[in-house]
Residue, then its C-alpha position, 0 to 999 in steps of 0.5 A: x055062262x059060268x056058274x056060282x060055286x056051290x060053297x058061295x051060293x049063300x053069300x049075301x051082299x048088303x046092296x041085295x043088287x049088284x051092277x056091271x062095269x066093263x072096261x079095258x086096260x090093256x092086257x086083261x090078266x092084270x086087270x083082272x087081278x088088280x079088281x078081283x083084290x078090291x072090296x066090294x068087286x064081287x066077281x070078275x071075268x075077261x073077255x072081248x068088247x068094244x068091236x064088230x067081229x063075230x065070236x072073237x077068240x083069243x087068238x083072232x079078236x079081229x077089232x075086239x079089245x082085251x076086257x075086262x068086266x066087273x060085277x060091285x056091289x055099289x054099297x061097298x065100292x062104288x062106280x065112281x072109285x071103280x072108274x078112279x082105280x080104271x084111270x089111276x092104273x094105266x095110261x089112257x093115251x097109249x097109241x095103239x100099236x097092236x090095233x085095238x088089242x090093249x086100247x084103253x076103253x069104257x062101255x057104259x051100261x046106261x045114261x046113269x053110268x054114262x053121266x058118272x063118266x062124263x064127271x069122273x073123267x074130267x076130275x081125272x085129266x085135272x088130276x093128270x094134266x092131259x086130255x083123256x082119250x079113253x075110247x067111251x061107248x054104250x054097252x053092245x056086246x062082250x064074249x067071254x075069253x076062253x076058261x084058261x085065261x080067267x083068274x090067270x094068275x091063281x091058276x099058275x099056282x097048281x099046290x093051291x088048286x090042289x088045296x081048292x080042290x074041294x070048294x073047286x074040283x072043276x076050273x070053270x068054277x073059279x071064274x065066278x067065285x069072290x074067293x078066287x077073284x080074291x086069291x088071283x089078286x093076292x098072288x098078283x101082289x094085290x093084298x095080303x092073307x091078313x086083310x082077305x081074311x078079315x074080309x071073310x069074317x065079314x061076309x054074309x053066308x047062310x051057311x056059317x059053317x061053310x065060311x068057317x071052311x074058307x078061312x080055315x082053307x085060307x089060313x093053312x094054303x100053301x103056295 
């Protein structure tokens, strides 16, 4: 739907293949921001899933839930820590008071995935002391939110768009962008400029000189 920001396009991952996970915590904002931090998360995005009404909006997302969904690449962070961080960062047994709206739900893409829920799970509720009552389902359908709700956070720091301007002269261009799922957890309280740098001397782009201009961006941003 969206597409990769041009200053980004060269960016490799050691896996060379990434894979998908879609979950939801309640409100997506937070979600979001809370993964796009990780190392190894690659991009982010908030949406829609886990119900059978058409086109669900924000506004009318009938029996849909906020959700979240992540691409990793799994030679950095892998499915099983992505699931540790689902269940470590909300209580799963919430009643739900707005409908669907902020249940707590997984949707697997696979028998694989599927399988590394079944095992997690159970490690968690012997780790939380209760039964989990995480709504878990196969992948059927997820509908991107609406552009103002991706990378939520970021975006109400305007000066630093300013600043992005030139990597990002449209929105629509932060939604799949790493550094921006990065920037939208920093604001959220996620990370530090210290480790986001040091993340990006790491990164793999056949464009040297276009990393140099992130970190240079990154070291001179002001919020």
């Amino acid at each position: 739907m969206y597409e990769i920001p041009e200053v980004e396009q060269s960016l490799r991952w050691p896996s060379g293949s990434l894979e998908t996970a879609t979950f939801g915590m309640g409100c997506f904002w937070g979600p979001e921001a809370r993964f796009g931090s990780l190392k190894g998360i690659v991009r982010t995005r908030v949406g829609f899933a886990g119900g059978t009404t058409a086109s669900p909006t924000y506004r009318s997302m009938g029996d849909h839930t906020e959700t979240v969904e992540v691409d990793f690449d799994p030679e950095l962070i892998t499915y099983e820590e992505v699931l540790r961080h689902f269940w470590r960062n909300h209580y799963p047994n919430r009643d739900e008071y707005k409908g669907r709206q902020y249940i707590s739900l997984l949707r697997y893409g696979g028998n694989q995935q599927k399988e590394t829920i079944d095992r997690i799970k159970k490690e968690m509720e012997q780790e939380m002391g209760e039964p989990i009552e995480t709504d878990i389902g196969p992948f059927e359908n997820f509908t991107w939110a609406e552009e103002r709700h991706q990378k939520y956070y970021l975006k109400r720091y305007p000066r630093a768009l300013e600043q992005l301007h030139e990597f990002y002269p449209e929105p629509e261009l932060l939604v799949n962008s790493t550094l921006a799922a990065r920037l939208n957890g920093f604001v959220k309280g996620f990370g530090s400029r210290a480790s986001l740098l040091a993340e990006i001397e790491e990164w793999e782009m056949d464009n040297g000189g276009e990393k140099k201009r992130l970190e240079m961006k990154l070291r001179n941003m002001k919020w």
